[in-house]
GUVEX-799266 format. One record per residue (C-alpha): residue number from 1; residue in one letter; chain; x, y negated, z negated. Coordinates in steps of 0.02 Angstrom, whole numbers, plus 32768, in hexadecimal, padded with zeros to 4 digits. Example, Ala and Ser with C-alpha at 12.3 -4.5 7.8 and 13.67 -1.06 7.14 Angstrom:
BEGIN
nr	rest	kette	east	north	up
1	A	A	8267	80E1	7E7A $
2	S	A	82AC	8035	7E9B $
This chain:
BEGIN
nr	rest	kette	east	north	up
1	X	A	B0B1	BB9B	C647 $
2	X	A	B0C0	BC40	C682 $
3	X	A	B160	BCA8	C643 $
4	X	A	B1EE	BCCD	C6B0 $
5	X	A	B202	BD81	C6C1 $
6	X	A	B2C2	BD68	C6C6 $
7	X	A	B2E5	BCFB	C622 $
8	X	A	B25A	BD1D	C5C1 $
9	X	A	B241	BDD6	C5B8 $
10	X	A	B1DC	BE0D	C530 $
11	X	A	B16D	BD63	C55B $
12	X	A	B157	BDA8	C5F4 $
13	X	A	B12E	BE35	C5BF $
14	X	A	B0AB	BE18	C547 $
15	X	A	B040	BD88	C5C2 $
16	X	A	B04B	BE0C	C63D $
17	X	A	AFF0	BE8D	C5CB $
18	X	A	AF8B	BE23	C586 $
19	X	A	AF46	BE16	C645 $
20	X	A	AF4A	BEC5	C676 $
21	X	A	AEF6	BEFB	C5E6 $
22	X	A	AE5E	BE92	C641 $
23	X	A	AE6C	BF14	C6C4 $
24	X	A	AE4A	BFD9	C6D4 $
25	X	A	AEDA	C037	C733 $
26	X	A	AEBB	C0E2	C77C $
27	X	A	AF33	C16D	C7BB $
28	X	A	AF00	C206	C82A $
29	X	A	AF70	C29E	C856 $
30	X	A	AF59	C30D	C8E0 $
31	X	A	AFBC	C3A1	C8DD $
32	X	A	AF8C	C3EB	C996 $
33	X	A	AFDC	C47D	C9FA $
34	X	A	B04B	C417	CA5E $
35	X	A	B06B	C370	C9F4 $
36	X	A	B054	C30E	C957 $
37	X	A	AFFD	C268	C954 $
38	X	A	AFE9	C1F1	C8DD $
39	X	A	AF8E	C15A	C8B8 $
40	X	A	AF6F	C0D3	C837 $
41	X	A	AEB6	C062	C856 $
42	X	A	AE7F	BFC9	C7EE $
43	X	A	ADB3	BFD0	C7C3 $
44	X	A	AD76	BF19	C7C4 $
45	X	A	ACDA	BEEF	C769 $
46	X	A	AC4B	BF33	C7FD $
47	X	A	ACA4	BFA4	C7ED $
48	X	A	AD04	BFB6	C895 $
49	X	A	ADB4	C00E	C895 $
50	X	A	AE3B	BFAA	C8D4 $
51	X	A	AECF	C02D	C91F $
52	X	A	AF5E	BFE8	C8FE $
53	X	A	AFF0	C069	C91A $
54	X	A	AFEA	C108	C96F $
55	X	A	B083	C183	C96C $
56	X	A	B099	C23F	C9BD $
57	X	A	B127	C2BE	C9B6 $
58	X	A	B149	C33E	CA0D $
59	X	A	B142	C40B	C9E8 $
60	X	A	B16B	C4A6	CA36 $
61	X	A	B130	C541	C9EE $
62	X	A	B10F	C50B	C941 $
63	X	A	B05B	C50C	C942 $
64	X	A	AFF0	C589	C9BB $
65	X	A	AF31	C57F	C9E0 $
66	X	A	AF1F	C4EC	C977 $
67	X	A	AF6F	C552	C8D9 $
68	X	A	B01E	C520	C867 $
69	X	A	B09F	C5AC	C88D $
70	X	A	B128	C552	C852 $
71	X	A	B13A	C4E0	C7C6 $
72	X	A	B1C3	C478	C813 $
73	X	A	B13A	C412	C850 $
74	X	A	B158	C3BB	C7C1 $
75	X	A	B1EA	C373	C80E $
76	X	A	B1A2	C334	C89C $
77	X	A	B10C	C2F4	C82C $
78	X	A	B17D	C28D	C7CA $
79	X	A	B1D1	C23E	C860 $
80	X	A	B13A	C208	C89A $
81	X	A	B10D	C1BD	C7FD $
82	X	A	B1A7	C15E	C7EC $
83	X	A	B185	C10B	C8AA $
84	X	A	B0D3	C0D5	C857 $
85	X	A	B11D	C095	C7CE $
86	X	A	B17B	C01F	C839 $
87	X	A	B0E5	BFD7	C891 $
88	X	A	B0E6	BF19	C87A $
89	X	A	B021	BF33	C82A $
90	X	A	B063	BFB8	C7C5 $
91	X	A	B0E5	BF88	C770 $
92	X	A	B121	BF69	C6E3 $
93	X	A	B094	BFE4	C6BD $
94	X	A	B0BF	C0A3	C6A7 $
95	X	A	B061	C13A	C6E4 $
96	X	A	B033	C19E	C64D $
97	X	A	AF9C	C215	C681 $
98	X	A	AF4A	C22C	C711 $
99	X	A	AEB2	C27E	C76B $
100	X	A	AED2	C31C	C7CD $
101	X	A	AE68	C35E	C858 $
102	X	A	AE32	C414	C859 $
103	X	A	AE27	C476	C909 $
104	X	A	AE66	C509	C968 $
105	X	A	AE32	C5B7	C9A1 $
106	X	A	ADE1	C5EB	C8E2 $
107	X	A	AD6A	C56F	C8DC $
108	X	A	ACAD	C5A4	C91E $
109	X	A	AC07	C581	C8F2 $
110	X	A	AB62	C5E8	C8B3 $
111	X	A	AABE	C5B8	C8AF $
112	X	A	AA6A	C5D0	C805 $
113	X	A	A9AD	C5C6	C7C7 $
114	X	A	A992	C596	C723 $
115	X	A	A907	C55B	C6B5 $
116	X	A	A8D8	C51F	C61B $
117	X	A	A82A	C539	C5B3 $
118	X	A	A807	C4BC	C542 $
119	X	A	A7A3	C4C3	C48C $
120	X	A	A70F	C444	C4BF $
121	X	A	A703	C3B9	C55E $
122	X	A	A7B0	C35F	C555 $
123	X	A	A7F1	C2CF	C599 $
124	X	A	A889	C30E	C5F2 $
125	X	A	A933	C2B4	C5D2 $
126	X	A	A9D1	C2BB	C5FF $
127	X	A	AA0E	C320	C572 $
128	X	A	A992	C3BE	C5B5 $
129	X	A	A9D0	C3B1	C667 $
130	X	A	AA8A	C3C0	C628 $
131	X	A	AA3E	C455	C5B6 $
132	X	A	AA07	C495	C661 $
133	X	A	AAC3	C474	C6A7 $
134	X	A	AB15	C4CC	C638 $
135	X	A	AAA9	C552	C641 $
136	X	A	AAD1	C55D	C6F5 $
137	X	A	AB8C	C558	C6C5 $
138	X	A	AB72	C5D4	C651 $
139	X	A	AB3C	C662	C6D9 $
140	X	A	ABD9	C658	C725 $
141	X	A	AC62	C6E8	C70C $
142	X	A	ACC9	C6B5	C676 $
143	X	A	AD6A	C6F7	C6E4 $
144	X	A	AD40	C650	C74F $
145	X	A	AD56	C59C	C71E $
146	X	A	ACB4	C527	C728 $
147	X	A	ACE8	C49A	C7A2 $
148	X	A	AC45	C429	C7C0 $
149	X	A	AB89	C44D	C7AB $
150	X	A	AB41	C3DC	C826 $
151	X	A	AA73	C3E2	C820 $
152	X	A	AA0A	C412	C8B7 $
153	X	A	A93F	C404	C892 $
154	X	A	A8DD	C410	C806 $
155	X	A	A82D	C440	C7D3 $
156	X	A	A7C5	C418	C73E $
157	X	A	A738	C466	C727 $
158	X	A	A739	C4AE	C7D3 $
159	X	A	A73D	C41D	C815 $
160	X	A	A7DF	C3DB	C878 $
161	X	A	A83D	C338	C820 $
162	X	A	A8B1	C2DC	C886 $
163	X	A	A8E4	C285	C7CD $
164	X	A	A8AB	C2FA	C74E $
165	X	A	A8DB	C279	C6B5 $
166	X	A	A84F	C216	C66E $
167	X	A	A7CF	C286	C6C5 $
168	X	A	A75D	C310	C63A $
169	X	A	A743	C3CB	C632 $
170	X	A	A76A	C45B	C5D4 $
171	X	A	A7CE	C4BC	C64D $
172	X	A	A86A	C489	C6B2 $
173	X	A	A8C1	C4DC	C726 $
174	X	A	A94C	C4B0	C79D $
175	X	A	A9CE	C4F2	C82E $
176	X	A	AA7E	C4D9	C81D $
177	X	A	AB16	C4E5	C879 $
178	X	A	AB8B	C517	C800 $
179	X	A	AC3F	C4F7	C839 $
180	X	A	ACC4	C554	C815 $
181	X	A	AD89	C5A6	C81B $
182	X	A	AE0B	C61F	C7EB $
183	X	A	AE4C	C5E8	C735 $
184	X	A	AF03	C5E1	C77F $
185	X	A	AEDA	C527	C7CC $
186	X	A	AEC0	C4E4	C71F $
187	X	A	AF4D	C541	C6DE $
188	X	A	AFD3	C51C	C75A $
189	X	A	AF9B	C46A	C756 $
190	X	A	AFA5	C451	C69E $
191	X	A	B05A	C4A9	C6A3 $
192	X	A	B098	C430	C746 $
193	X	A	B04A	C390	C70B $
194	X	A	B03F	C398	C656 $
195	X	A	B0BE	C411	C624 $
196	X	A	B14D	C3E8	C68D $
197	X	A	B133	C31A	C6CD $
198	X	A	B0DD	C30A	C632 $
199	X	A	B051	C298	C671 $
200	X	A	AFBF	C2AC	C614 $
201	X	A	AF1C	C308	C67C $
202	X	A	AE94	C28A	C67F $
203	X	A	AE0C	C2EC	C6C3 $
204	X	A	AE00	C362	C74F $
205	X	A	ADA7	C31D	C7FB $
206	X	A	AD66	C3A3	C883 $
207	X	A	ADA9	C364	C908 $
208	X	A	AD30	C395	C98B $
209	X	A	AC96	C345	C934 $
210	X	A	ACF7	C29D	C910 $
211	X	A	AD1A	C2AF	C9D5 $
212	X	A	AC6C	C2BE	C9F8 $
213	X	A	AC34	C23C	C96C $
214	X	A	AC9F	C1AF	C9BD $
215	X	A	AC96	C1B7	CA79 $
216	X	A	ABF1	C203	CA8E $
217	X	A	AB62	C193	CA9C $
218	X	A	AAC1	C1AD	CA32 $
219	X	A	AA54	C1DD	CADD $
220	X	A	AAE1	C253	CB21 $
221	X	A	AAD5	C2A2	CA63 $
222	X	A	AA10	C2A0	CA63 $
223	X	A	A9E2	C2E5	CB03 $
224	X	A	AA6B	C357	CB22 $
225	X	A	AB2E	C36E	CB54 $
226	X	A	ABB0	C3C2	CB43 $
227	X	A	AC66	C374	CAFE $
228	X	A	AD1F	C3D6	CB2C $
229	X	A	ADAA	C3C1	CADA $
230	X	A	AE29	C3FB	CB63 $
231	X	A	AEBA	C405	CAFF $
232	X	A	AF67	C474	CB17 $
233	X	A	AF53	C51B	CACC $
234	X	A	AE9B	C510	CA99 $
235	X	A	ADEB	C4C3	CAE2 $
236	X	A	AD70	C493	CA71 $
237	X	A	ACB4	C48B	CA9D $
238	X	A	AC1E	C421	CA32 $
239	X	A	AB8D	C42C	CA8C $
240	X	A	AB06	C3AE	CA44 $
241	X	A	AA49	C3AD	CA57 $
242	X	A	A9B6	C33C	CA00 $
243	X	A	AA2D	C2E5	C9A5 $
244	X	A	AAA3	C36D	C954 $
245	X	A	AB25	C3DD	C986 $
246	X	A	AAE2	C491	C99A $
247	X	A	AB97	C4E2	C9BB $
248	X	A	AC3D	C4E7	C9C1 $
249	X	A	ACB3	C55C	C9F2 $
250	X	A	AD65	C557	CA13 $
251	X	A	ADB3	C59B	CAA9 $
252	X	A	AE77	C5ED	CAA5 $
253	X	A	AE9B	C5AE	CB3B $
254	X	A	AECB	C504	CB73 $
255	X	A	AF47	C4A7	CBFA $
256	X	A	AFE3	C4E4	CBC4 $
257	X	A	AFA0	C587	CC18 $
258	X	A	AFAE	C52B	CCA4 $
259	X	A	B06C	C504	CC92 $
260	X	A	B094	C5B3	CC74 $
261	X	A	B052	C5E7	CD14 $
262	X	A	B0AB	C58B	CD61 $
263	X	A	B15F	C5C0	CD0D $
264	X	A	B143	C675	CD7B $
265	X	A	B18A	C5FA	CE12 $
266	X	A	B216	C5F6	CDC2 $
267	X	A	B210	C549	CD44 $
268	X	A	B23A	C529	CCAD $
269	X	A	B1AC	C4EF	CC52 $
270	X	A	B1EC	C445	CC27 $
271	X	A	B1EE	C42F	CCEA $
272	X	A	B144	C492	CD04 $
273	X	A	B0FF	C41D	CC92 $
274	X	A	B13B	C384	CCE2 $
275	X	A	B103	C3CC	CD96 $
276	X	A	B04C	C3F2	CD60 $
277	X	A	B03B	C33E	CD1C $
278	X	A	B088	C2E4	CDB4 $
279	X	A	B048	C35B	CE2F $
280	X	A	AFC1	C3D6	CE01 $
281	X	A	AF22	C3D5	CE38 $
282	X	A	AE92	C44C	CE12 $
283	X	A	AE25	C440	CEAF $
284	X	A	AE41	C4B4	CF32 $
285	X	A	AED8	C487	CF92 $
286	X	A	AE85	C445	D038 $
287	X	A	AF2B	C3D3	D07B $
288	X	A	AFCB	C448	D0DF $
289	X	A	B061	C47B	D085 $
290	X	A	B0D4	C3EA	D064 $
291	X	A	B18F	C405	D020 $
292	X	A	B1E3	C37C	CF76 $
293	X	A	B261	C318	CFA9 $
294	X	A	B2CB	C369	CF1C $
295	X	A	B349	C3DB	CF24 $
296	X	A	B2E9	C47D	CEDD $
297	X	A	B259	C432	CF79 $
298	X	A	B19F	C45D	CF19 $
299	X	A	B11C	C4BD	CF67 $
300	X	A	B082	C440	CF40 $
301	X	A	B02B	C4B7	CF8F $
302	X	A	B049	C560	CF23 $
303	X	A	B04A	C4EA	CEA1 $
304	X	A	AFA7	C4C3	CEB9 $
305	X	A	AF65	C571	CECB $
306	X	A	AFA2	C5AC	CE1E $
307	X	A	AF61	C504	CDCA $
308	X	A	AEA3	C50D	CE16 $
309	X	A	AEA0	C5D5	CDE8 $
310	X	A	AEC7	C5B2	CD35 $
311	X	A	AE4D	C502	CD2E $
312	X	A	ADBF	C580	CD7D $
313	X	A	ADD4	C5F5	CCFB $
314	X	A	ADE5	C56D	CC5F $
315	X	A	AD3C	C51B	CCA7 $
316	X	A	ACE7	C5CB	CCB5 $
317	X	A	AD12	C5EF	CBFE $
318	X	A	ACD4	C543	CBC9 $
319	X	A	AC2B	C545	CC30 $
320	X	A	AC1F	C5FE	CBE4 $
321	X	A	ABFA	C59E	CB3A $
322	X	A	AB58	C56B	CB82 $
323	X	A	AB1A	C618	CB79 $
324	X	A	AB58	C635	CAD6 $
325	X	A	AB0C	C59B	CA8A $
326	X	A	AA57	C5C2	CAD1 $
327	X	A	AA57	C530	CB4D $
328	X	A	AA2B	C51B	CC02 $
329	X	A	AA6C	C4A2	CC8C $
330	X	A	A9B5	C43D	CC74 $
331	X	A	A9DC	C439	CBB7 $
332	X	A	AA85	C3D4	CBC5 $
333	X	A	AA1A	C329	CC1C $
334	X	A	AAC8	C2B6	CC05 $
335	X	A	AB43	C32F	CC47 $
336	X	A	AC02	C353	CBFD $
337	X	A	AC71	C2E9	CBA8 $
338	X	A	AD2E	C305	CBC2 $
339	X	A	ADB7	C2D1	CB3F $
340	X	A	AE62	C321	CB1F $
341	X	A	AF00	C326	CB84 $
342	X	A	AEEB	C394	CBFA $
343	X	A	AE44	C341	CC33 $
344	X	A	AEBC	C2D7	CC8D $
345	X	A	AEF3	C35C	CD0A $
346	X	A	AEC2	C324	CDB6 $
347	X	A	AE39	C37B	CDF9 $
348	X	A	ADFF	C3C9	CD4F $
349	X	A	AD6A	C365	CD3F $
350	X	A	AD24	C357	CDEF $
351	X	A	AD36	C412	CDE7 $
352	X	A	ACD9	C42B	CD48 $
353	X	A	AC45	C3AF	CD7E $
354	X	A	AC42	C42F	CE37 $
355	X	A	AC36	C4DF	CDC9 $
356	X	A	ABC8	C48D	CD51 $
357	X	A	AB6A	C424	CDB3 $
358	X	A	AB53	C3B2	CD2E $
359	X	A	AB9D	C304	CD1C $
360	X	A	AC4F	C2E2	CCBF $
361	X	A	AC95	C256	CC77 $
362	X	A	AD2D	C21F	CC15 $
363	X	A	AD0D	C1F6	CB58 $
364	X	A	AD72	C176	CB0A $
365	X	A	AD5E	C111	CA67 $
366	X	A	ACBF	C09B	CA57 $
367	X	A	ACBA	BFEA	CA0C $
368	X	A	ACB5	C031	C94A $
369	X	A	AD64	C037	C991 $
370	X	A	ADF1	BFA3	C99B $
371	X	A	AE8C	BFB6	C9E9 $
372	X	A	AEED	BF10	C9EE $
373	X	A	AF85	BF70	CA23 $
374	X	A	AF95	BF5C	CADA $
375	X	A	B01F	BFF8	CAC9 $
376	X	A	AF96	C06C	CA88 $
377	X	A	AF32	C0D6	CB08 $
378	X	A	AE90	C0F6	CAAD $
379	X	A	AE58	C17C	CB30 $
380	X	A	AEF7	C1BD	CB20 $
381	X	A	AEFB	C1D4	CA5E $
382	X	A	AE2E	C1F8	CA48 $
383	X	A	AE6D	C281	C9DA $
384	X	A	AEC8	C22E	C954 $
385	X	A	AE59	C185	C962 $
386	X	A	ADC6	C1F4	C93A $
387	X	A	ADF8	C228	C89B $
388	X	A	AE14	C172	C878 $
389	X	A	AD58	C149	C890 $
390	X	A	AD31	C1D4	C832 $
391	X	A	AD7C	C1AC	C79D $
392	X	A	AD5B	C115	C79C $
393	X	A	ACB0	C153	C772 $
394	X	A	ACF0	C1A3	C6CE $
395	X	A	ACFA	C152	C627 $
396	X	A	AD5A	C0AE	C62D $
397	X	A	ADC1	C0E2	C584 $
398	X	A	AE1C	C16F	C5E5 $
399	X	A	AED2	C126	C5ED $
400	X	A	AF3D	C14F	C690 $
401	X	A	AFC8	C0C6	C66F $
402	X	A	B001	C055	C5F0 $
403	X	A	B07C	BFC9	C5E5 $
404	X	A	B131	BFDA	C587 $
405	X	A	B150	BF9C	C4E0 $
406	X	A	B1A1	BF07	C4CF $
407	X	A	B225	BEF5	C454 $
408	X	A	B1C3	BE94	C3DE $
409	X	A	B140	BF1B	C3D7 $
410	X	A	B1C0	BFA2	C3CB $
411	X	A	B202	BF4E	C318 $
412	X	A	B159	BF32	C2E8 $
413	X	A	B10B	BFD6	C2E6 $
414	X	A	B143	C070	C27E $
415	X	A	B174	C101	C2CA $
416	X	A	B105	C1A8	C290 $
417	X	A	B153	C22E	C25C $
418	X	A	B0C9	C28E	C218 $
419	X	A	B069	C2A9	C2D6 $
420	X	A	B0B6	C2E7	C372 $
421	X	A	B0A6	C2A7	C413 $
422	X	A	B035	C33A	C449 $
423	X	A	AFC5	C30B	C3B8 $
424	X	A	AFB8	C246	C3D6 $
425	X	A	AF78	C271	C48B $
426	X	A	AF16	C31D	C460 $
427	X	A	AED3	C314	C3C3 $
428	X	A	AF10	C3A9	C341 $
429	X	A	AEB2	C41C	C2CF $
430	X	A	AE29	C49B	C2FF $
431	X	A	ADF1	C43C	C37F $
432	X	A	AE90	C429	C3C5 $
433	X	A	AE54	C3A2	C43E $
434	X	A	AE59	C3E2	C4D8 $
435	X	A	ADD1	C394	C50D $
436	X	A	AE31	C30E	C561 $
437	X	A	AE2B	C363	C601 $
438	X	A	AD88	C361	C652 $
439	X	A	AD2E	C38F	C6F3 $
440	X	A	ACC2	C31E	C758 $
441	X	A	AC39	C371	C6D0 $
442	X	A	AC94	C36A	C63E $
443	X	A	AD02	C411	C604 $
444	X	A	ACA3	C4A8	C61A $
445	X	A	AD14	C55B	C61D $
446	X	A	ADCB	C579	C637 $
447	X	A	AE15	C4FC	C5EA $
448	X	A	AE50	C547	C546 $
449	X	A	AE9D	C5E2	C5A8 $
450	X	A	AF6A	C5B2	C5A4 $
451	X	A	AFB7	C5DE	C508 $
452	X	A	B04C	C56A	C566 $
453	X	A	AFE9	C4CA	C560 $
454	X	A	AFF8	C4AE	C4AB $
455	X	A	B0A5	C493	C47E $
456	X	A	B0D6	C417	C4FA $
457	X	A	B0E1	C360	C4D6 $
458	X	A	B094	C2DC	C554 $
459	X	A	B107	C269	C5CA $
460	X	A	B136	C1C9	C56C $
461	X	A	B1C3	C173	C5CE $
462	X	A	B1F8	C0C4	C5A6 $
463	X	A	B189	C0CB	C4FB $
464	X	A	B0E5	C0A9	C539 $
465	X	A	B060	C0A0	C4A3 $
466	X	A	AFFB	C144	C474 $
467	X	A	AF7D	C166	C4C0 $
468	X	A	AED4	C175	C45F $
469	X	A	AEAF	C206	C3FF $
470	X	A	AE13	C245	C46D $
471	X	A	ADDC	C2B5	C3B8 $
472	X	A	ADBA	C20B	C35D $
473	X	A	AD52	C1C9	C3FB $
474	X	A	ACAA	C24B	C3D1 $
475	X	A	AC99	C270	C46D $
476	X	A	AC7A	C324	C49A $
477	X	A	AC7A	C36C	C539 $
478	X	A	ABC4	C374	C54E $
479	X	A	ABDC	C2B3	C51C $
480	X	A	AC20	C2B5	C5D0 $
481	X	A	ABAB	C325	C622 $
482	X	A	AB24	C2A8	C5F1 $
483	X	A	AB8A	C221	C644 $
484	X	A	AB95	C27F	C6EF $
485	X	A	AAEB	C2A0	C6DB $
486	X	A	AAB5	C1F0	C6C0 $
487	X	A	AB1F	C1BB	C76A $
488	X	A	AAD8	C23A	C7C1 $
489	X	A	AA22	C1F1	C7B7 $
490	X	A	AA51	C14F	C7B2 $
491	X	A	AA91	C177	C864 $
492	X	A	A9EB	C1E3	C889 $
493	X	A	A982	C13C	C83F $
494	X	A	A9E8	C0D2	C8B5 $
495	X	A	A9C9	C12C	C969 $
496	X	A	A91A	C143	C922 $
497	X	A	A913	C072	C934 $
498	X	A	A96C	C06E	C9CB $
């Protein structure tokens, strides 16, 4: 007989872990220009990710072009961790660590050549393209922090691979886009999230890719588009051809340009705001001038003008990527791919597809993604649900929440004295175990750079268990490049079949 939750507490309690345990939760945090969202995902067995609370909050001039200005955002981050805590899927569960997303203005993308020569004829592996990976990381400035490496073509021998592993020769060599931003991201992240609402950093997720990985099909990615993040401060750009992204670039500009214009007529920008959204449109203004109803009467018409100016310009600086990247029209067969929230300005798109003449489409989550929530708008929250699928990718072992003692299990264990909380969750001695937070590749640079980040203690409300010690698990960094690595061609291996 099941337990009531009322009269039998610590019954309860312990049947319900028992059951959750069975089950893999997930958080995500995006910390964007203009909001914070949240979200906690279940991963089922295939391996699909089941959304099951989403949560946003707003900000005003805390974080600019994508970047942490203020570390209040804390605040707000813990607010909207306390909502997801509440979620009847969630709960009793409690949010402990999270993955974070990684965007704004700093991050950009280089391509890099590398090669390796090899003693005799070698069968290449896995562990000599992540060789060649880090290599590619390695060129990079060491002022800069390595985001992704994402692999573009290969050649062995001279002669192209589409899957290099398995294949023999003595000489390797590959081109890379190596991904990355201003060491300031990490930093203010760890200090906001870690420091302050002392949630424990997961991993770190480029956004933009995890975009691009979820709502772009495997044709769009193989013969050529072109995804935008049209977001409020900043515009990110991935463009993707033969199967990989060749660039990325983001873009300090975004729609909140657009509200600002409009504040010259005399708005606030609360009200600007709420005018563009209801109102604006970005094509040219072909109807007459027509007056609000309301007592301040709105010129749709001037409106109009400002909001179509500033779209013309955002859409020239995004097309402008094209000619950075080394791409054509003819080279981008499947078109553009719109996510973010100011792709939902009206107008925006149709104008984009007329100056591009290419076609444009909305991205929203594919079926790797559940959302049994009828309250969650997955187009709406592509951003934070991304991150979701991403991880879910990552080592199953990597904790995000954990359920509260009960009081039987508080009087069974003994406290320690001897280790800290820091140490339980980071590990302690030279290697200091700060390998705990990862990129999509595993950690590469930057992360060691905060003399800050050591002497805080990790979140542990309501007396969740300790998280595992990640320096007793043996696995290195490089332990997780080989993982990306080995999803990466099992993708390849798969649209090969297809």
């Amino acid at each position: 007989m099941k337990p009531n939750r009322n009269t039998e507490p610590n019954a309860y309690m312990e049947d319900k872990k028992r059951s959750d345990d069975k089950k893999r939760y997930i958080v995500a945090f995006e910390i964007g220009s203009s909001k914070i969202r949240g979200a906690v995902g279940i991963v089922d067995r295939s391996g699909v990710v089941d959304v099951v609370a989403t949560e946003e909050e707003k900000l005003i001039d805390k974080v600019r072009y994508g970047s942490i200005e203020n570390t209040d955002v804390s605040e707000a981050l813990q607010r909207v961790a306390d909502r997801l805590e509440g979620y009847k899927r969630v709960a009793p569960r409690i949010i402990t660590g999270a993955y974070v997303s990684i965007g704004g203005r700093s991050v950009l993308s280089r391509k890099v050549d590398v090669d390796l020569t090899l003693p005799a004829e070698t069968e290449i592996t896995r562990p000599i393209i992540a060789e060649l990976m880090q290599k590619a990381a390695a060129t990079i400035d060491q002022d800069r922090d390595v985001v992704d490496v994402v692999p573009v073509r290969f050649t062995v021998d001279d002669k192209a691979q589409t899957n290099p592993v398995g294949t023999y020769g003595d000489k390797i060599s590959a081109r890379m886009t190596v991904i990355s931003c201003d060491p300031k991201i990490k930093r203010m992240l760890r200090r906001v999230v870690h420091e302050r609402a002392k949630f424990n950093i997961v991993g770190y997720v480029n956004r933009t890719l995890a975009e691009a990985d979820m709502v772009l099909t495997d044709e769009e990615r193989r013969v050529g588009c072109m995804l935008v993040d049209f977001g409020a401060e900043t515009t990110s750009v991935a463009i993707f051809k033969n199967g990989a992204a060749i660039y990325q670039a983001t873009l300090p500009i975004g729609s909140r340009n657009i509200t600002i214009d409009l504040t010259t007529l005399n708005y606030t920008e609360e009200r600007a705001e709420e005018i563009k959204r209801v109102s604006g449109n970005a094509l040219p203004n072909e109807g007459t001038m027509r007056k609000s109803s309301g007592i301040d009467g709105v010129d749709y018409t001037e409106i109009n003008n400002y909001v179509h100016a500033r779209a013309d310009e955002i859409i020239a600086n995004i097309l402008a990527q094209m000619e950075y990247a080394g791409v054509r029209e003819r080279d981008l067969g499947k078109g553009i791919v719109m996510v973010g929230g100011g792709a939902r300005l009206r107008g925006f798109n149709e104008l984009l597809a007329l100056a591009s003449n290419l076609t444009v489409r909305q991205g929203s989550p594919n079926t790797s993604v559940r959302i049994s929530d009828g309250s969650i708008h997955g187009t709406d929250a592509v951003d934070v649900i991304s991150i979701l699928l991403d991880a879910s990718k990552h080592p199953s072992e990597e904790v995000c929440t954990e359920m509260p003692e009960t009081e039987s299990q508080e009087k069974e264990e003994e406290p320690d004295e001897q280790v800290s909380g820091y140490e339980k969750t980071y590990g302690s001695g030279s290697g200091n175990g700060k390998d705990k937070e990862v990129s999509r590749i595993g950690k590469l640079y930057g992360d060691d750079d905060d003399e800050d980040y050591d002497d805080r203690k990790p979140r542990k409300p309501k007396k969740p268990s300790s998280p595992k010690d990640p320096s007793k698990s043996g696995r290195s960094w490089m332990d997780r490049l080989q993982e990306r690595i080995s999803f990466i061609w099992n993708e390849k291996e798969n649209a090969d079949e297809e």
